[in-house]
mmCIF file as gemmi writes it, N, C-alpha and C atoms, coordinates in Angstrom:
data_model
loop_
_atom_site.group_PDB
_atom_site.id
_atom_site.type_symbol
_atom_site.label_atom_id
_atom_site.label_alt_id
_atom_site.label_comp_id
_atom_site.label_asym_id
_atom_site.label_entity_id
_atom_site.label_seq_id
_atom_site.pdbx_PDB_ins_code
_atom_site.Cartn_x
_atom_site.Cartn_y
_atom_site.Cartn_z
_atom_site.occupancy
_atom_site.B_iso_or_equiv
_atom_site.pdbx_formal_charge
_atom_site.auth_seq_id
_atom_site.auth_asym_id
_atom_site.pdbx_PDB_model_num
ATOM 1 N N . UNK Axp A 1 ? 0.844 -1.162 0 1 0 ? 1 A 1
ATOM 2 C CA . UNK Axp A 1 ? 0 0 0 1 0 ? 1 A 1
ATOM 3 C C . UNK Axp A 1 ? 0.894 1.231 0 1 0 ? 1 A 1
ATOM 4 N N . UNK Axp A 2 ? 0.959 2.015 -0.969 1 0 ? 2 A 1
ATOM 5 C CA . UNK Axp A 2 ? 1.549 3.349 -1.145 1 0 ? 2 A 1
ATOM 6 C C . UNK Axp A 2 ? 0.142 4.144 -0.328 1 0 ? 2 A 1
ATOM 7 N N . UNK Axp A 3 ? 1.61 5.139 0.746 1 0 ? 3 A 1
ATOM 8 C CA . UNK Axp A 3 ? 0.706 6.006 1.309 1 0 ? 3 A 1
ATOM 9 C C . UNK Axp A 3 ? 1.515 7.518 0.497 1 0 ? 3 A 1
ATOM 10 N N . UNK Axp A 4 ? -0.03 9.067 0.365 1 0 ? 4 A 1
ATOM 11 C CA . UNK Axp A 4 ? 0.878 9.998 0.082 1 0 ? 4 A 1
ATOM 12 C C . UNK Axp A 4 ? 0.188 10.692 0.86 1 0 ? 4 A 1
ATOM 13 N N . UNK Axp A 5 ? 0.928 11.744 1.384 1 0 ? 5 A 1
ATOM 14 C CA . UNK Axp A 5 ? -0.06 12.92 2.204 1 0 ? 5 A 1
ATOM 15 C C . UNK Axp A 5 ? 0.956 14.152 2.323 1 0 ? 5 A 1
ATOM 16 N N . UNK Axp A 6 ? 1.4 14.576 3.765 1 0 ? 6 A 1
ATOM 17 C CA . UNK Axp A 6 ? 2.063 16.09 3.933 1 0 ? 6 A 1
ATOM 18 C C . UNK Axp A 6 ? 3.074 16.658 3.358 1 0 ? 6 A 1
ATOM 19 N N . UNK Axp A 7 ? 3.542 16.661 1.663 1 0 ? 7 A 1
ATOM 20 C CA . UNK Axp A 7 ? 4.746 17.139 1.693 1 0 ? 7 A 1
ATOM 21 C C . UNK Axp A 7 ? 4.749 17.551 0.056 1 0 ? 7 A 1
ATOM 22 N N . UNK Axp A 8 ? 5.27 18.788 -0.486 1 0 ? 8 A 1
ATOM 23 C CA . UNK Axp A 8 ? 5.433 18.903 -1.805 1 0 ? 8 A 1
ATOM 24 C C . UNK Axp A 8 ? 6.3 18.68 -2.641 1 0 ? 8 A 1
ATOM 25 N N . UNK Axp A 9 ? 5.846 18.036 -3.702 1 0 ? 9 A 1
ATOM 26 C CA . UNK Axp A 9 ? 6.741 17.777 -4.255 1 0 ? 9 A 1
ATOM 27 C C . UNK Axp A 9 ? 7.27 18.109 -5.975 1 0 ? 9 A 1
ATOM 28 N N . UNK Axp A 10 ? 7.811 18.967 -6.094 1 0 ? 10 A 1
ATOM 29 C CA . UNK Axp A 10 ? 7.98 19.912 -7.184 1 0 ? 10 A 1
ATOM 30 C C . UNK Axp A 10 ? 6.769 19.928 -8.375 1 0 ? 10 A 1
ATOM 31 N N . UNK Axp A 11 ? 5.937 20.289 -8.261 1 0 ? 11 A 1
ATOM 32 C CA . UNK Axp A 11 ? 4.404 20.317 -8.874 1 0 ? 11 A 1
ATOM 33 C C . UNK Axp A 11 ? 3.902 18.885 -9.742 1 0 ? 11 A 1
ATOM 34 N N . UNK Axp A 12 ? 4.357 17.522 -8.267 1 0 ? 12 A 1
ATOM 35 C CA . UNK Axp A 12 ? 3.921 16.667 -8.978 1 0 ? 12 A 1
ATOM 36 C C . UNK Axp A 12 ? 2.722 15.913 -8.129 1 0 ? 12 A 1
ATOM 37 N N . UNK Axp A 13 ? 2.977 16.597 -6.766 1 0 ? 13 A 1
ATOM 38 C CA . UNK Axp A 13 ? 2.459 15.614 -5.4 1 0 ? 13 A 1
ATOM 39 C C . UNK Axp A 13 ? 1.505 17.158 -4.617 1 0 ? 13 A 1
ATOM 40 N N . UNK Axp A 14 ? 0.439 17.276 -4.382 1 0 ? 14 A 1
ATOM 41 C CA . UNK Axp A 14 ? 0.154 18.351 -3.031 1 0 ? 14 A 1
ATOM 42 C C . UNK Axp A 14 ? 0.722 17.516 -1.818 1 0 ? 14 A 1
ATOM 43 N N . UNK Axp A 15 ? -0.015 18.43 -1.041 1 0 ? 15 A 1
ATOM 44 C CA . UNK Axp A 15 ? 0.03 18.333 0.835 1 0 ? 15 A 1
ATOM 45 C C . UNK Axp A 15 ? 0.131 16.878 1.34 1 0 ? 15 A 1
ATOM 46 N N . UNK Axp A 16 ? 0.798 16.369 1.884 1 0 ? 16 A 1
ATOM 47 C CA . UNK Axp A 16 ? 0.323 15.187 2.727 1 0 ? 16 A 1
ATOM 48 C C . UNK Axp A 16 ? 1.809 14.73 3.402 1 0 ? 16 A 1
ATOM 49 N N . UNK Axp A 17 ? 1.903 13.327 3.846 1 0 ? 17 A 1
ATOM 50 C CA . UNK Axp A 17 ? 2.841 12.708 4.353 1 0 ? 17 A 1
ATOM 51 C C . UNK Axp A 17 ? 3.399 11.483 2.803 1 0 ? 17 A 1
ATOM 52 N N . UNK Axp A 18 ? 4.135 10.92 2.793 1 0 ? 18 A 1
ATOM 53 C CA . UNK Axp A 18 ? 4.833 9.609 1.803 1 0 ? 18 A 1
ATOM 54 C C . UNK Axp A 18 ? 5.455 8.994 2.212 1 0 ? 18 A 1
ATOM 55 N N . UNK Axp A 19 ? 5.06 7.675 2.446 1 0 ? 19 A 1
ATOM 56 C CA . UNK Axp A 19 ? 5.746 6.204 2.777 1 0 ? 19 A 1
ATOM 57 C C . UNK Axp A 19 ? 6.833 5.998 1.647 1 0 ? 19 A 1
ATOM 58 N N . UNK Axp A 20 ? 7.298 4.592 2.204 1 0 ? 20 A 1
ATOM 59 C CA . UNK Axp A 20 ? 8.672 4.291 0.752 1 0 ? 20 A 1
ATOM 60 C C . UNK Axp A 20 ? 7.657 3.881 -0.403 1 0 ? 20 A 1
ATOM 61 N N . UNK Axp A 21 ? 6.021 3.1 -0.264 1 0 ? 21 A 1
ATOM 62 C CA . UNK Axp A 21 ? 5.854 2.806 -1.719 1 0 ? 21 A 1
ATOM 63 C C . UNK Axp A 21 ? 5.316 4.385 -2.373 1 0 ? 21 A 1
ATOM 64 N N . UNK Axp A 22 ? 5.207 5.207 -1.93 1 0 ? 22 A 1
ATOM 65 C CA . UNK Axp A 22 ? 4.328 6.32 -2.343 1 0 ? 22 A 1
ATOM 66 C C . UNK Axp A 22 ? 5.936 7.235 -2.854 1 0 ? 22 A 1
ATOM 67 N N . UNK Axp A 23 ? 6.855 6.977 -2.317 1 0 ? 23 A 1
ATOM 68 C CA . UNK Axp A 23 ? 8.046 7.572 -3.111 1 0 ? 23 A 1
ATOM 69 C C . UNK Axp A 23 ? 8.516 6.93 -4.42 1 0 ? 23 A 1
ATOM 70 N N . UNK Axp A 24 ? 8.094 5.563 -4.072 1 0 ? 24 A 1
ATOM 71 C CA . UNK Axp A 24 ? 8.552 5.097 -5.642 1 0 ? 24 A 1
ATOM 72 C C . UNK Axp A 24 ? 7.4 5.588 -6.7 1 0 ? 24 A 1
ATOM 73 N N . UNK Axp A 25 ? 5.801 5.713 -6.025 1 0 ? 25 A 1
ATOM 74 C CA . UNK Axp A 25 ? 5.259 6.243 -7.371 1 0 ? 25 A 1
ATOM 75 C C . UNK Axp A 25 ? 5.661 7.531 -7.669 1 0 ? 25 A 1
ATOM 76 N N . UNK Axp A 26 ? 5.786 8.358 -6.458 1 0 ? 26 A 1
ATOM 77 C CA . UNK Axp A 26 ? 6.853 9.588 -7.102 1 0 ? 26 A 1
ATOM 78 C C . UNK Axp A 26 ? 7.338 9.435 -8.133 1 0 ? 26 A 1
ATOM 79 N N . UNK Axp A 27 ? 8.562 8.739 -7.701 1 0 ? 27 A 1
ATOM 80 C CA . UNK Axp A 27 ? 9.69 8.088 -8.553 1 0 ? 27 A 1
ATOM 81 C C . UNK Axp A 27 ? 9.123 8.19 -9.522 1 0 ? 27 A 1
ATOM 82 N N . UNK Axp A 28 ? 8.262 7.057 -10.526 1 0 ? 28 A 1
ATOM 83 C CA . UNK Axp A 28 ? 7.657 6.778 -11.591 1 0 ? 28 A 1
ATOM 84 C C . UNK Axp A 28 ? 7.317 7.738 -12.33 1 0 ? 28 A 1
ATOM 85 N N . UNK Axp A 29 ? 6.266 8.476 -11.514 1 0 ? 29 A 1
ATOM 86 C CA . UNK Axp A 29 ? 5.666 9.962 -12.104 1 0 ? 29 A 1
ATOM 87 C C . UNK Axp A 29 ? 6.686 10.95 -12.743 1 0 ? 29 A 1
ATOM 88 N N . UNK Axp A 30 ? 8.023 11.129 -12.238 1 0 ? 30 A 1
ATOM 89 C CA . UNK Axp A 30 ? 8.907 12.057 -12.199 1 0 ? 30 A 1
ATOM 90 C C . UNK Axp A 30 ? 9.549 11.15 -14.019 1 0 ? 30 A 1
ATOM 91 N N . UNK Axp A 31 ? 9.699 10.05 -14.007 1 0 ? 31 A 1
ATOM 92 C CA . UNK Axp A 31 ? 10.197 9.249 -14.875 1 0 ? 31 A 1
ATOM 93 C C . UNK Axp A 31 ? 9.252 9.599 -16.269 1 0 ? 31 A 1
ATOM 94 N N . UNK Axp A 32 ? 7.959 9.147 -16.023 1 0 ? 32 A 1
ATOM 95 C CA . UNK Axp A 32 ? 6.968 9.153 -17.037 1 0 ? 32 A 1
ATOM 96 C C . UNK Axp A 32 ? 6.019 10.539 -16.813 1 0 ? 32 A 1
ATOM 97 N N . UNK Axp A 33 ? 6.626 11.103 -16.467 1 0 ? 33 A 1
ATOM 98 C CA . UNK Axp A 33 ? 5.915 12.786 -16.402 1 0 ? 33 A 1
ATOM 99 C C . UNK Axp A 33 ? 4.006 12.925 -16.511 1 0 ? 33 A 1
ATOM 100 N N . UNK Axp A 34 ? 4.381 12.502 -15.273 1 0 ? 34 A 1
ATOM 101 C CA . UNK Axp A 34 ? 2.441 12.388 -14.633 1 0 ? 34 A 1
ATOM 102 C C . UNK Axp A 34 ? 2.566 13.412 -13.338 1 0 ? 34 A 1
ATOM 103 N N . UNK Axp A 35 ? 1.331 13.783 -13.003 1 0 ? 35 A 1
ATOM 104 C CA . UNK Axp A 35 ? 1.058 14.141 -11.541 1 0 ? 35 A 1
ATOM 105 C C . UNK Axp A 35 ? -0.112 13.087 -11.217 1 0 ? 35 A 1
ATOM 106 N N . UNK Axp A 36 ? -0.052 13.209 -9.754 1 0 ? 36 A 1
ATOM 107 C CA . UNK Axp A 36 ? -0.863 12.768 -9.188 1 0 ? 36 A 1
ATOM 108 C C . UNK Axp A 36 ? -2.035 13.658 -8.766 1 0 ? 36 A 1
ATOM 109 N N . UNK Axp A 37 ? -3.203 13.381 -9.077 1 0 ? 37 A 1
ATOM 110 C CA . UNK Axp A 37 ? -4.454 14.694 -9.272 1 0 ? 37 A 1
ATOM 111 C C . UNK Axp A 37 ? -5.241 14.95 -7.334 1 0 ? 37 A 1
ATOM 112 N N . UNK Axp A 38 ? -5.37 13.466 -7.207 1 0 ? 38 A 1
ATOM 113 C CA . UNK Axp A 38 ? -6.274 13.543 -6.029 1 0 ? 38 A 1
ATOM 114 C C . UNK Axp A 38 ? -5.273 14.137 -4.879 1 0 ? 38 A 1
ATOM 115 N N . UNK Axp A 39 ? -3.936 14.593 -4.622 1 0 ? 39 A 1
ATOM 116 C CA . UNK Axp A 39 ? -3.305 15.165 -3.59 1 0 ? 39 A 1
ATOM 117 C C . UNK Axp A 39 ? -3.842 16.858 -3.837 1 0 ? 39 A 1
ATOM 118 N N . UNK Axp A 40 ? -4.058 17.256 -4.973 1 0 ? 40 A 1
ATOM 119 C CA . UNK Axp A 40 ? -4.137 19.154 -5.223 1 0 ? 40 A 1
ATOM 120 C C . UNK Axp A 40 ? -5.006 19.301 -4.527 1 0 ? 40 A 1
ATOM 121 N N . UNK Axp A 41 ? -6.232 18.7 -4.424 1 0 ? 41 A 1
ATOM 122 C CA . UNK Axp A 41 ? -7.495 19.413 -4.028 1 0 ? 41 A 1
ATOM 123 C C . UNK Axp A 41 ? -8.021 19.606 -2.249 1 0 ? 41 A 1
ATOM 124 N N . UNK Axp A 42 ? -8.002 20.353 -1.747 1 0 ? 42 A 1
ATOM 125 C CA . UNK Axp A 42 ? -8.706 20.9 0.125 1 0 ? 42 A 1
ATOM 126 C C . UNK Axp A 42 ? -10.164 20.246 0.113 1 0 ? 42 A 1
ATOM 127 N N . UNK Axp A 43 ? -10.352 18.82 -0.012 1 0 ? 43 A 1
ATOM 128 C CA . UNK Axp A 43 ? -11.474 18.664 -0.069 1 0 ? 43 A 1
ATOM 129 C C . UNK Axp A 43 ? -12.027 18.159 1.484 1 0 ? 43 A 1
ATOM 130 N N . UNK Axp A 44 ? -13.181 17.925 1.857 1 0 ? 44 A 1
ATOM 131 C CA . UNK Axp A 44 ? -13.291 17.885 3.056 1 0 ? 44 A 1
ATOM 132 C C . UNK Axp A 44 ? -12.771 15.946 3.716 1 0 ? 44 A 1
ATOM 133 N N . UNK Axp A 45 ? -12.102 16.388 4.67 1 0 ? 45 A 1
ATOM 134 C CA . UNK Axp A 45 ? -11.369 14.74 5.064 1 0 ? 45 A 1
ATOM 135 C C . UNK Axp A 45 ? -12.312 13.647 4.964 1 0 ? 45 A 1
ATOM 136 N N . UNK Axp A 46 ? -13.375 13.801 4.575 1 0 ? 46 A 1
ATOM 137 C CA . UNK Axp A 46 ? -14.35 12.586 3.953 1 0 ? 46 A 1
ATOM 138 C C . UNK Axp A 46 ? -14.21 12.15 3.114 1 0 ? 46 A 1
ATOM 139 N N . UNK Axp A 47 ? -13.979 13.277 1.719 1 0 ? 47 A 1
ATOM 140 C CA . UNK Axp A 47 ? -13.611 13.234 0.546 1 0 ? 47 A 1
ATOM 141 C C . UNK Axp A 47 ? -12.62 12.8 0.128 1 0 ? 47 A 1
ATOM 142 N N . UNK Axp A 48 ? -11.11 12.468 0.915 1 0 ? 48 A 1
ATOM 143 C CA . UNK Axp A 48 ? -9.745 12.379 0.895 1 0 ? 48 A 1
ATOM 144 C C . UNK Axp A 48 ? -9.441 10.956 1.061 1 0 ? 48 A 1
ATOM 145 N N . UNK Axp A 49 ? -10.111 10.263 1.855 1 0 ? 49 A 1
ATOM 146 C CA . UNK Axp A 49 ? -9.701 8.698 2.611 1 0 ? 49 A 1
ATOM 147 C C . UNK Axp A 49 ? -10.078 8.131 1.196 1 0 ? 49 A 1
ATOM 148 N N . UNK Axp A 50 ? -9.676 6.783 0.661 1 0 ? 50 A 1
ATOM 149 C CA . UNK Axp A 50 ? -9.864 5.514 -0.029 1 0 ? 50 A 1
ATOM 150 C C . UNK Axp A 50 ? -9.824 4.737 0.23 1 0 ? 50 A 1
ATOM 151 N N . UNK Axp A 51 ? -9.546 4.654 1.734 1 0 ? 51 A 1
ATOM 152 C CA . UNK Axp A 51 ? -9.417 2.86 1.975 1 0 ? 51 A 1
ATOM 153 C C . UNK Axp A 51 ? -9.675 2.913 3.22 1 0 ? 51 A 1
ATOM 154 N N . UNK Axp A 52 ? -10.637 2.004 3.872 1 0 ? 52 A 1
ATOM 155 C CA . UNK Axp A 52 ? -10.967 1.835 5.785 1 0 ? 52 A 1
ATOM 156 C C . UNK Axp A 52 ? -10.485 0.047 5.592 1 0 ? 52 A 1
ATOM 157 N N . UNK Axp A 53 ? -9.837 -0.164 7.413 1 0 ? 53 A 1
ATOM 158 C CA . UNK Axp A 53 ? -9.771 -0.883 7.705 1 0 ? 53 A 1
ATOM 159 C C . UNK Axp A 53 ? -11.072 -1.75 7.719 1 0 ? 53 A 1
ATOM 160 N N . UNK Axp A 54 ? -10.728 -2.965 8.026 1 0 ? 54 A 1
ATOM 161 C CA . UNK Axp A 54 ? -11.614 -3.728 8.386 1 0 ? 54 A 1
ATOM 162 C C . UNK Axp A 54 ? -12.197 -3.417 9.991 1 0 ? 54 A 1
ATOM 163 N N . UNK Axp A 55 ? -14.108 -3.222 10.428 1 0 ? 55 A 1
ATOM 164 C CA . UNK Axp A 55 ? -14.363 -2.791 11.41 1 0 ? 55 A 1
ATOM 165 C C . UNK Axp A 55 ? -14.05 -1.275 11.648 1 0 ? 55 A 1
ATOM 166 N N . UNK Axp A 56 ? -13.482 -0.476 10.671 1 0 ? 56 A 1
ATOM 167 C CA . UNK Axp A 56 ? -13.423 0.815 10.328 1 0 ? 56 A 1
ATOM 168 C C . UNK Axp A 56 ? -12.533 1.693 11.084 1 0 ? 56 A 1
ATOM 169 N N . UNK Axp A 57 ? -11.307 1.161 11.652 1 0 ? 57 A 1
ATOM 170 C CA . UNK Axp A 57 ? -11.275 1.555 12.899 1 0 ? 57 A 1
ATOM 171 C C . UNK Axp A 57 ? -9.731 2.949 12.293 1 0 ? 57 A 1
ATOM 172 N N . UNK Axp A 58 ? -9.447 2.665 10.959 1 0 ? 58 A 1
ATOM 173 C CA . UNK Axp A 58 ? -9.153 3.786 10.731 1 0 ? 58 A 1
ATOM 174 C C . UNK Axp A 58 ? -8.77 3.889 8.927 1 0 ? 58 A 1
ATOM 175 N N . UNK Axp A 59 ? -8.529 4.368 8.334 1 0 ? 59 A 1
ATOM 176 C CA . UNK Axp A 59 ? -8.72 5.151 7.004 1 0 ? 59 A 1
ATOM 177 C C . UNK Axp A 59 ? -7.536 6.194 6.932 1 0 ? 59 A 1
ATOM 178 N N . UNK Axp A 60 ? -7.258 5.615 5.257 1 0 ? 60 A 1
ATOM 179 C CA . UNK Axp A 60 ? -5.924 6.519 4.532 1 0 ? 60 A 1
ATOM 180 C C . UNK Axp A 60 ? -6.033 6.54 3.123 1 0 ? 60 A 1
ATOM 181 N N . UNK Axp A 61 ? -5.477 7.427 2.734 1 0 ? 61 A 1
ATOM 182 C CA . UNK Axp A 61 ? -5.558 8.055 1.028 1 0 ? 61 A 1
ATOM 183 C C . UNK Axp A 61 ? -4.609 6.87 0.231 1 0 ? 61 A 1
ATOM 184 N N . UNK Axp A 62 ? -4.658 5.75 0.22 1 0 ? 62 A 1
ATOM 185 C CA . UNK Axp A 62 ? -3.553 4.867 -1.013 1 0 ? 62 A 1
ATOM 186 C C . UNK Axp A 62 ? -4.386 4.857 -2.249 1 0 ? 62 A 1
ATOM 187 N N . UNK Axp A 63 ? -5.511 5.492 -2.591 1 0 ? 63 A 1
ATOM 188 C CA . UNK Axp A 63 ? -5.827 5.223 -4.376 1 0 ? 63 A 1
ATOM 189 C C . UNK Axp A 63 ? -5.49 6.591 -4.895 1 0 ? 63 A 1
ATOM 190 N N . UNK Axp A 64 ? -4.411 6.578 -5.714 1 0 ? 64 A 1
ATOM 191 C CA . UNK Axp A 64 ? -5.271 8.06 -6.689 1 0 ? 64 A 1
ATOM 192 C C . UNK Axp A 64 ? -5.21 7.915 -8.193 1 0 ? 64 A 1
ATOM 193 N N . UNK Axp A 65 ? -5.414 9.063 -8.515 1 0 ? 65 A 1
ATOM 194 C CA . UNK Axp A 65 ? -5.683 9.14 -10.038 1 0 ? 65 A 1
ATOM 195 C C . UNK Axp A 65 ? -4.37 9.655 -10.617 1 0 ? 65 A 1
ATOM 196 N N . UNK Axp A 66 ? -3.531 9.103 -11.497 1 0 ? 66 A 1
ATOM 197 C CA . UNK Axp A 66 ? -2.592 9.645 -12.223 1 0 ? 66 A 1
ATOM 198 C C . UNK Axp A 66 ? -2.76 10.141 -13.616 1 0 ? 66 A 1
ATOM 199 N N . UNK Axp A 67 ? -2.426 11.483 -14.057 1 0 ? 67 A 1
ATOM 200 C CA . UNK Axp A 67 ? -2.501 11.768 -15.158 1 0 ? 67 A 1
ATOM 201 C C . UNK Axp A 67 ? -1.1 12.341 -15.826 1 0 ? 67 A 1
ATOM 202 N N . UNK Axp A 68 ? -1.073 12.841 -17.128 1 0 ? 68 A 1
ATOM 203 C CA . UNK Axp A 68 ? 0.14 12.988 -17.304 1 0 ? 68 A 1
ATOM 204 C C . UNK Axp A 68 ? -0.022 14.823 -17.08 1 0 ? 68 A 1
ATOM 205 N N . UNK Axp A 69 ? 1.052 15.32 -16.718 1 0 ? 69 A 1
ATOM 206 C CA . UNK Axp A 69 ? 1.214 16.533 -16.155 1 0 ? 69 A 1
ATOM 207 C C . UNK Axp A 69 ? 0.737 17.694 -17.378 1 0 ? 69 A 1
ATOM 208 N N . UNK Axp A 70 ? 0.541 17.369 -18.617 1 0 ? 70 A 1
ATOM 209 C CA . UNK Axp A 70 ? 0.232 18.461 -20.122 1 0 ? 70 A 1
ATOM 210 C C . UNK Axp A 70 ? -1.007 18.663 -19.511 1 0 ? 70 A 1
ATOM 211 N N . UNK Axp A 71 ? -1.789 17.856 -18.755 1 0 ? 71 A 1
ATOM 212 C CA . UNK Axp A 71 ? -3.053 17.727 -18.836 1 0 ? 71 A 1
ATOM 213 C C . UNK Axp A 71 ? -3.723 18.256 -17.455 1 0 ? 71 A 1
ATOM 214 N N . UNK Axp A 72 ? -2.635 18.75 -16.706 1 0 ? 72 A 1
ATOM 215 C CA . UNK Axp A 72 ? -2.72 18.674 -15.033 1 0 ? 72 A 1
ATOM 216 C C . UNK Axp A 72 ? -3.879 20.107 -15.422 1 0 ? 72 A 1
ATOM 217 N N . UNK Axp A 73 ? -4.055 21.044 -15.733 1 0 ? 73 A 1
ATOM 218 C CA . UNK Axp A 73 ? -4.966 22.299 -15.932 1 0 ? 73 A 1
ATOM 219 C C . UNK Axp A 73 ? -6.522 22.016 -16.265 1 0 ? 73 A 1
ATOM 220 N N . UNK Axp A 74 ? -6.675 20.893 -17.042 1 0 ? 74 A 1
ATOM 221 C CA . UNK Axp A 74 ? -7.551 20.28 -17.15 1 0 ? 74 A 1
ATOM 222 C C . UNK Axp A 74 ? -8.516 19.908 -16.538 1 0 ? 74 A 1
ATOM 223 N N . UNK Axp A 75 ? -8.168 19.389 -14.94 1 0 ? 75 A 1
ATOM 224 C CA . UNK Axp A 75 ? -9.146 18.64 -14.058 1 0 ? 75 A 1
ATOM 225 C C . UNK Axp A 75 ? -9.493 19.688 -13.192 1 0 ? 75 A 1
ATOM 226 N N . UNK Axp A 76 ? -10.692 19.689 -12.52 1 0 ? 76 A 1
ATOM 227 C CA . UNK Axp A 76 ? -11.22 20.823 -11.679 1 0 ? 76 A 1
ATOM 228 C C . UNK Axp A 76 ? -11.376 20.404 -10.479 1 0 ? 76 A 1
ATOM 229 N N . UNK Axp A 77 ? -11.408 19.39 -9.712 1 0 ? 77 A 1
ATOM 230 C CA . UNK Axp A 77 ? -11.674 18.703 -8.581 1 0 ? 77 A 1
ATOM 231 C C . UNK Axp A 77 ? -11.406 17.367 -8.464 1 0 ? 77 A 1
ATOM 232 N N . UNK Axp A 78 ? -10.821 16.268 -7.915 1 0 ? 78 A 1
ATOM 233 C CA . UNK Axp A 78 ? -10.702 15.332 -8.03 1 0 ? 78 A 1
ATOM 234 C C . UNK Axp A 78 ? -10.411 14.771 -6.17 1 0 ? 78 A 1
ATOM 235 N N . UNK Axp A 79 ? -11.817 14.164 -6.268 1 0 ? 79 A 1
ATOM 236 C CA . UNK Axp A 79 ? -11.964 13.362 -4.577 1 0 ? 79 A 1
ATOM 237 C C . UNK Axp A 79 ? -12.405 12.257 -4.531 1 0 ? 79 A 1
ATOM 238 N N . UNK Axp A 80 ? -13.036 11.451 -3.163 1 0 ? 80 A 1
ATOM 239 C CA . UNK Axp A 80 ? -13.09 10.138 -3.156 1 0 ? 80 A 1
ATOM 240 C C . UNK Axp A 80 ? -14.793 10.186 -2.505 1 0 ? 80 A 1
ATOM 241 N N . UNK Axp A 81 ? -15.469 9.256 -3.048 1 0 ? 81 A 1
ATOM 242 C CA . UNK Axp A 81 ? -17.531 9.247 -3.146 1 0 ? 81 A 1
ATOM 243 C C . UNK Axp A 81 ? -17.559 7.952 -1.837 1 0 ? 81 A 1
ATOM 244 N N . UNK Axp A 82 ? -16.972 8.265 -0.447 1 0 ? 82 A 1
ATOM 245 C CA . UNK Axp A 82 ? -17.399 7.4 0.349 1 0 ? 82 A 1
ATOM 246 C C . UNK Axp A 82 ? -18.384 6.991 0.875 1 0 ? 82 A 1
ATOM 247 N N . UNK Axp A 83 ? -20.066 7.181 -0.053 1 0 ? 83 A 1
ATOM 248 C CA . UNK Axp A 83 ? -21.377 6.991 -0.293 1 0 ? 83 A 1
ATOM 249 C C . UNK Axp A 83 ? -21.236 5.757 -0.913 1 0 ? 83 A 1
ATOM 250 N N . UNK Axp A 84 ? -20.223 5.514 -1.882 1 0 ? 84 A 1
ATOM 251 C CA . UNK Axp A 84 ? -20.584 5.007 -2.722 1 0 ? 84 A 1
ATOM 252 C C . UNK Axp A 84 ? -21.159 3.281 -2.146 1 0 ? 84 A 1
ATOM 253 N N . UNK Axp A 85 ? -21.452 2.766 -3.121 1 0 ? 85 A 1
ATOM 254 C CA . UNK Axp A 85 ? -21.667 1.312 -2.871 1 0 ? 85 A 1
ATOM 255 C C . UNK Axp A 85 ? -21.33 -0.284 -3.659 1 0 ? 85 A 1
ATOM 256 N N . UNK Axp A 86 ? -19.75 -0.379 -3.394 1 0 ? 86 A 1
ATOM 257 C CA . UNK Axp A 86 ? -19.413 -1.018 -4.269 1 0 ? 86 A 1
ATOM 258 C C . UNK Axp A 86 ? -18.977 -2.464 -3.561 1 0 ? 86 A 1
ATOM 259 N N . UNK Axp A 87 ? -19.3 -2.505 -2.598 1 0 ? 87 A 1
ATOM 260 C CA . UNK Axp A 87 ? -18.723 -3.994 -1.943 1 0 ? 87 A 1
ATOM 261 C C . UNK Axp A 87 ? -17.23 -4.293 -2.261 1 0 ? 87 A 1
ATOM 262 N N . UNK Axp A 88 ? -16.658 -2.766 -1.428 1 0 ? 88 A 1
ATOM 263 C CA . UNK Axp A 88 ? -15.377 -3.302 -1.172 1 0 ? 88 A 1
ATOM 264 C C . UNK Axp A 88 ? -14.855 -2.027 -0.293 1 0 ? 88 A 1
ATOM 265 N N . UNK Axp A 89 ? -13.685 -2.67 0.219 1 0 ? 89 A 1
ATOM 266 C CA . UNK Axp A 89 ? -12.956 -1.489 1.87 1 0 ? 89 A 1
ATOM 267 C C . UNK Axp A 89 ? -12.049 -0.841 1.116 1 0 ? 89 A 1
ATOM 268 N N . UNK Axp A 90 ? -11.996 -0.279 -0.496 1 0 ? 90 A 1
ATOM 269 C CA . UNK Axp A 90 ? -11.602 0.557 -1.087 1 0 ? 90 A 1
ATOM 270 C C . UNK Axp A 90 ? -12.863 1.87 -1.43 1 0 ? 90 A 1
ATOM 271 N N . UNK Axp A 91 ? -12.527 3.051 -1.561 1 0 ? 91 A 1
ATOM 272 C CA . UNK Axp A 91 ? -13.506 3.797 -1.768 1 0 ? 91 A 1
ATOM 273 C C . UNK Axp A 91 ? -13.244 4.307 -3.376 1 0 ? 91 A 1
ATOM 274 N N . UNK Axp A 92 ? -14.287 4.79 -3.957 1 0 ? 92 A 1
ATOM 275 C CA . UNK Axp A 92 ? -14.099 5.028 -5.572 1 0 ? 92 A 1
ATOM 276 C C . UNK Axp A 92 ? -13.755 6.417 -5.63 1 0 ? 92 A 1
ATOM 277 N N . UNK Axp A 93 ? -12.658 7.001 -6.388 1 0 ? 93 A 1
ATOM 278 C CA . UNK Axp A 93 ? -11.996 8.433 -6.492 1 0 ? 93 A 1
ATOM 279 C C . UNK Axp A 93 ? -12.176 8.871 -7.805 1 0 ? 93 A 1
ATOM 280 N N . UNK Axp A 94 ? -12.994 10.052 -7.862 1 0 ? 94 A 1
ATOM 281 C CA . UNK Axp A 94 ? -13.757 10.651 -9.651 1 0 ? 94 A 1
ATOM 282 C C . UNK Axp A 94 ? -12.795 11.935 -9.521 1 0 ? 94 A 1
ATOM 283 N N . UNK Axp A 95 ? -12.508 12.398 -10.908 1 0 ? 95 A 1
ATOM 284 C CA . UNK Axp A 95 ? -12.504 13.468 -11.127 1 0 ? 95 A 1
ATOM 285 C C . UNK Axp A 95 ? -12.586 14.04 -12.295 1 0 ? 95 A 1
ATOM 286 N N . UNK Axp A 96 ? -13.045 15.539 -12.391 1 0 ? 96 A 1
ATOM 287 C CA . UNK Axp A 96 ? -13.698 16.388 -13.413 1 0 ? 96 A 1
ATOM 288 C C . UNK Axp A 96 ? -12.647 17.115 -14.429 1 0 ? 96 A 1
């Protein structure tokens, strides 16, 4: 599980913290010139989580959306629909 959260990273990553797998997608991104979309956006910490434990007992951001960086102007919001209903302890992450 790649975690990303508190930290910037030259306009490829927003705000958060990064584990070692969340540096290698760095890594990657920086290689194949993507950003990662779902770190830009202040959405409300509901909107942010993708994944709960089992029994719920706590929740972290490991899904996002990668795009390639030509295109980063493009998207207007990009968060996670923890309404949704998909029979699974991943949550589904859209963006516009």
């Amino acid at each position: 599980m790649q975690k990303l959260g508190l930290k910037e990273y030259k306009m490829l990553l927003g705000p958060g913290t990064v584990n070692e797998r969340g540096s290698r997608l760095i890594e990657w991104c920086q290689v194949n010139d993507f950003t990662i979309t779902n770190t830009w956006y202040q959405n409300h910490p509901r909107r942010q989580w993708t994944w709960k434990s089992p029994g719920d007992r706590s929740r972290n951001k490991i899904d996002n959306i990668l795009i390639q960086k030509i295109f980063r102007n493009a998207v207007k919001t990009s968060k996670s629909l923890p309404g949704a209903d998909c029979d699974s302890d991943h949550i589904p992450v859209i963006f516009r």
